[in-house]
C-alpha positions in Angstrom: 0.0 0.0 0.0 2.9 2.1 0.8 4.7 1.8 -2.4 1.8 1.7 -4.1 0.7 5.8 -2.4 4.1 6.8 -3.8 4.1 6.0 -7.1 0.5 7.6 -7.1 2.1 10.9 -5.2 5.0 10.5 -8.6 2.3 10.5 -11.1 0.3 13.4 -9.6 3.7 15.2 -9.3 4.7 14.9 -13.2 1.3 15.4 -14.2 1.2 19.1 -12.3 4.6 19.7 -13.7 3.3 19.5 -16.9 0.4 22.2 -16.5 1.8 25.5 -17.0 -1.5 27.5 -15.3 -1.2 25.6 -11.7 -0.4 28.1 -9.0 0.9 26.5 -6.0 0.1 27.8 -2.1 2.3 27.1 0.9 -0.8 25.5 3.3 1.3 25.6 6.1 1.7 29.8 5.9 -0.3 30.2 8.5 -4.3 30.0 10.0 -7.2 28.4 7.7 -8.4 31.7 7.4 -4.5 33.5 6.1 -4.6 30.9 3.5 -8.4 31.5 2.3 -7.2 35.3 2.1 -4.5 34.2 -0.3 -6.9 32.1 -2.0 -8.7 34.6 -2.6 -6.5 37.3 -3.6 -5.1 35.1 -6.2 -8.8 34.8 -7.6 -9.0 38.5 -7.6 -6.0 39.0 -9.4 -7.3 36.9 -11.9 -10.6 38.3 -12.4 -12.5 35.3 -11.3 -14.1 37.3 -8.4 -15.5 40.9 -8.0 
């Protein structure tokens, strides 16, 4: 099961690698709330909400 998690964390990892419009966000920078404020920043800077 182990080995079997990894090589599914390997595929996900190349497969992201590959998509050029994935914006990555460091979870651990702080409260739930910090990173729902970056969240949503991001999606105001790309027009996605008013």
């Amino acid at each position: 099961m182990e080995r079997a998690t990894l090589q599914y964390v390997r595929r996900q990892w190349t497969w992201f690698a590959r998509e050029p419009d994935v914006r990555w966000i460091d979870a651990g920078a702080g409260t739930p709330e910090r990173v729902a404020g970056m969240i949503e920043a991001m999606a105001k800077e790309e027009g996605m909400v008013a």
